[in-house]
C-alpha positions, -999 to 999 in steps of 0.1 A, spaced: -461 -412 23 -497 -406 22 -527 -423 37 -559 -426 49 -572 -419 83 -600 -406 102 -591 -375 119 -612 -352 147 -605 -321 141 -618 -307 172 -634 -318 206 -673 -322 196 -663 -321 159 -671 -347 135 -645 -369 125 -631 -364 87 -616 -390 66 -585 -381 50 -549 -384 33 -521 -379 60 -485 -377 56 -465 -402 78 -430 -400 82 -402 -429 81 -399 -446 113 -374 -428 138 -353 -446 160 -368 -467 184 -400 -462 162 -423 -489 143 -446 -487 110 -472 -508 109 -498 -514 83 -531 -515 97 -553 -549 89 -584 -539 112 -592 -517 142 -617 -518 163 -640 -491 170 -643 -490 213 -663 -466 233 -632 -447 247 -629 -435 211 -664 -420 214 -650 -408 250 -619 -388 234 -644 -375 207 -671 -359 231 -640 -346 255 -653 -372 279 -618 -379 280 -589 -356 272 -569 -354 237 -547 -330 220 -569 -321 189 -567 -322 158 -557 -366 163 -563 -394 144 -582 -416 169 -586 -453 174 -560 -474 200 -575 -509 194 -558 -528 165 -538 -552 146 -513 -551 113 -480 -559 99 -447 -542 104 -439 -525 69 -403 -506 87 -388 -503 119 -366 -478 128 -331 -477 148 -325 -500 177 -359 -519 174 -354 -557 174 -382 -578 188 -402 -572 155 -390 -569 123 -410 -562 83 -431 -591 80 -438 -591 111 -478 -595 125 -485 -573 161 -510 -558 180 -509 -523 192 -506 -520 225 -521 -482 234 -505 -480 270 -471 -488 274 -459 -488 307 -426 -467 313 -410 -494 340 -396 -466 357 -426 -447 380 -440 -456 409 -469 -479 397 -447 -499 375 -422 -503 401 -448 -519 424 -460 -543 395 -488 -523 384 -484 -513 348 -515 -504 338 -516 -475 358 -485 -462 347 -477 -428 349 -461 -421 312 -481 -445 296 -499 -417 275 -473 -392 272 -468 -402 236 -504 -392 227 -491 -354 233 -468 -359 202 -472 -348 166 -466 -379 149 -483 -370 112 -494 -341 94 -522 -327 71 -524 -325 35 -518 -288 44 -490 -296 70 -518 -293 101 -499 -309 131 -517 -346 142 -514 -357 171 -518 -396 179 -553 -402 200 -539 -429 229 -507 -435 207 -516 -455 185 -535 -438 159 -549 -472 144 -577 -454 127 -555 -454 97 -544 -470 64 -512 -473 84 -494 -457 115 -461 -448 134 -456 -459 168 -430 -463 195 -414 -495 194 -431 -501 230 -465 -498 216 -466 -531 194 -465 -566 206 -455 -597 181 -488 -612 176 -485 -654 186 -498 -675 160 -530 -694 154 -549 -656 160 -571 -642 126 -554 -611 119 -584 -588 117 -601 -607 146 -564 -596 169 -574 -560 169 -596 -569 199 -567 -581 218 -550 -548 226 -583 -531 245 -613 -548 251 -603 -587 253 -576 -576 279 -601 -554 295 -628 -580 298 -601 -608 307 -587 -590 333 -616 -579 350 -625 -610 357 -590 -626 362 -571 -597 376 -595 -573 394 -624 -595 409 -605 -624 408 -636 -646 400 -631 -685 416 -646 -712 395 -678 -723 409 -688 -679 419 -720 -666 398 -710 -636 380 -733 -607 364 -724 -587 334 -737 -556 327 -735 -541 298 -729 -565 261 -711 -545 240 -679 -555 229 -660 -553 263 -693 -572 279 -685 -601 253 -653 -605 264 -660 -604 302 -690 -628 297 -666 -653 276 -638 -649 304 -662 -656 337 -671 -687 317 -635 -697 312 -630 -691 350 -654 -716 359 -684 -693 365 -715 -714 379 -741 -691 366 -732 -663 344 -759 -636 341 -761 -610 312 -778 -575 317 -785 -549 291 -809 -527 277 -813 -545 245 -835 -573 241 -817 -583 207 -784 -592 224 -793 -619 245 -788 -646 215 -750 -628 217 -744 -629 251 -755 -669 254 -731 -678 227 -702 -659 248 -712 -680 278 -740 -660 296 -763 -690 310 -792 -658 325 -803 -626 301 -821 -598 322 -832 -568 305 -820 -537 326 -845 -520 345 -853 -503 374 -856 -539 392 -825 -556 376 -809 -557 413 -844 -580 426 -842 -599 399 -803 -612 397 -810 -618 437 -842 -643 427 -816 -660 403 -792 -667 429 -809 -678 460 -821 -636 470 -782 -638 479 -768 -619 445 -742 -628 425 -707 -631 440 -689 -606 410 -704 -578 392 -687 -565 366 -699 -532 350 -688 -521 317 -712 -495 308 -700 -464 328 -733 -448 341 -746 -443 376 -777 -463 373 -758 -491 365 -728 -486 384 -758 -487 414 -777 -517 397 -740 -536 399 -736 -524 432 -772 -540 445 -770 -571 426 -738 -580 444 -742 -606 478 -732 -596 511 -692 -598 506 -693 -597 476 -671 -581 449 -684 -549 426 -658 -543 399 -663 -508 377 -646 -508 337 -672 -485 321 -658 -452 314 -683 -424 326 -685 -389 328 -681 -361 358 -715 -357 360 -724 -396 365 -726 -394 402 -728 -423 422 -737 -419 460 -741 -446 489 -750 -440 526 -723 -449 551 -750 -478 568 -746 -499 537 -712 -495 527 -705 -510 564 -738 -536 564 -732 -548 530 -689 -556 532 -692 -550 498 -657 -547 477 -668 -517 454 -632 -513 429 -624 -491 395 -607 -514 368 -582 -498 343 -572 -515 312 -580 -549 332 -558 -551 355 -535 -563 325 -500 -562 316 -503 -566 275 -469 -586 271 -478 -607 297 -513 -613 292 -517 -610 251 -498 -646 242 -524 -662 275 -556 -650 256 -537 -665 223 -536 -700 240 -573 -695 247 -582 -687 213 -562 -716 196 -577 -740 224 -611 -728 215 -620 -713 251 -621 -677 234 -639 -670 201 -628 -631 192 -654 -638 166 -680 -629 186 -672 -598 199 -666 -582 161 -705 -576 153 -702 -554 121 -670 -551 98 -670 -518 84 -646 -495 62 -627 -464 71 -656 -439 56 -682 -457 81 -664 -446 116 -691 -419 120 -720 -442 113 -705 -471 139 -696 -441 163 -739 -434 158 -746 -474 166 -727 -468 199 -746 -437 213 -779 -458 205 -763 -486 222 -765 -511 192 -739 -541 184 -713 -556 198 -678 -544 186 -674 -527 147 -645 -536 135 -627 -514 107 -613 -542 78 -584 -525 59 
């Protein structure tokens, strides 16, 4: 059957919109209608070769549909059936998931190596971070959708599977922020939102926001931010005179660049705790002096996929969204079509917006 997608046909290459041909589900294998997919940074990563994908690939891992078939031996969804995609499935057999920690997982990605769809032409396609939820629909293994709890908006769920649990679980799972601890944010894009909504549902005393742009800081307020700094070259000085020249007990970085890995880094108090999700490049080099990594006793930590385990963690951020603790509306700036990936792909290199979300 064919349909639409958005496929990058080489590393650096513009991304083409397209028919595809999609198989039946296999066995142990799920088709899913796509309602929306959101349009994340790490796409922009795979695109640039940031990060590393087989090419040609129909990109996009964040997103939310309905079963149209499953294949053999899948029963925990069934047609009908409304889920999120869940881009890293953890194997429960290596090392990291036998010590608990399934989002490092070893064979999380190992689907993204396999064709899954093929050209009009019969080009193999390979399926970005397995999900391939840039599409009018998709094939994925059973293990990469999770039934979607009610009381969520469809479209508004394709945040759920990337940068709500990333956002959440940075500030639940990696810094572990205690109610009553200031927090500061840097960075308000989508994942930002998220982590500015999440340090507000922990109990954060003073939230503070940090970005380049001065047209988020209406944004950031509504998700809970109670400071807005514009980044600059004294952003560290000026967190410390909002918090008593101590810093803020939690930063949490979601940008991915060494000045404001280091910005994070200085605006954090004595003790404190320093927690990296941006995704940056090789060359974003980040150097400290071995005086102040002992003088400061600060906790400096990377932060994958939040910390999170999706099954556990996806029906917890439901609760908070039917109790009214976490509006997903926020974080979905733009909703765009299929044809304007490129164009929202643009917004994020100029650092516009909040999240794009493509509306099937």
């Amino acid at each position: 059957m064919a349909v639409r997608a958005a496929v990058l046909p080489a590393i650096g290459a513009p991304l083409e919109i397209t028919g595809i041909e999609l198989p039946d589900p296999g066995p142990g294998q799920v088709r899913v209608r796509l309602a929306a997919a959101g349009v994340c940074h790490s796409d922009l990563s795979l695109s640039d070769g940031t990060m590393r994908v087989p090419v040609p690939a129909v990109l996009g891992h964040e997103g939310a549909g309905t079963v149209v078939a499953v294949g053999e031996g899948v029963t925990h969804v069934s047609p009908g059936s409304p889920v999120v995609l869940n881009w890293a499935p953890s194997c429960g057999r290596c090392h990291a998931c036998a010590l608990g920690e399934v989002w490092l997982c070893a064979n999380a990605l190992n689907g993204a190596a396999d064709v899954y769809a093929r050209t009009a032409d019969g080009t193999d396609l390979h399926p970005g971070l397995n999900v391939a939820a840039f599409a009018e629909e998709t094939v994925v293994a059973a293990s990469c959708v999770l039934p979607l709890p009610d009381g969520v908006p469809l479209v508004d769920a394709a945040l759920l599977g990337c940068a709500v649990l990333t956002g959440y679980g940075a500030v639940h799972h990696s810094a572990r922020v205690r109610s009553g601890e200031t927090v500061a944010v840097f960075g308000v894009g989508g994942v930002g939102l998220a982590t500015l909504q999440s340090a507000r549902i922990a109990g954060a005393s003073r939230i503070i926001a940090v970005d380049v742009s001065p047209e988020k800081e209406e944004l950031a307020r509504a998700a809970g931010a109670t400071d807005y700094v514009l980044a600059s070259e004294n952003t560290p000085r000026e967190i410390r005179g909002l918090t008593g020249k101590q810093g803020v007990d939690v930063s949490v970085e979601c940008v991915g660049r060494a000045v404001s890995i280091r910005a994070a880094w200085e605006s954090t108090r004595r003790g404190g705790r320093t927690t990296v999700v941006g995704i940056g490049g090789k060359d974003q080099q980040v150097t400290f002096n071995a005086l102040e990594l002992f003088h400061w006793g600060r906790t400096l930590s990377g932060c994958v996929y939040g910390d999170s385990d999706p099954s556990r963690d996806v029906p917890l951020l439901a609760e908070h969204v039917r109790e009214g603790r976490l509006d997903l509306s926020l974080l979905v700036t733009d909703r765009i079509t299929l044809e304007d990936i490129p164009k929202a792909f643009e917004n994020m290199l100029a650092g516009k917006g909040g999240r794009a979300v493509v509306v099937f």
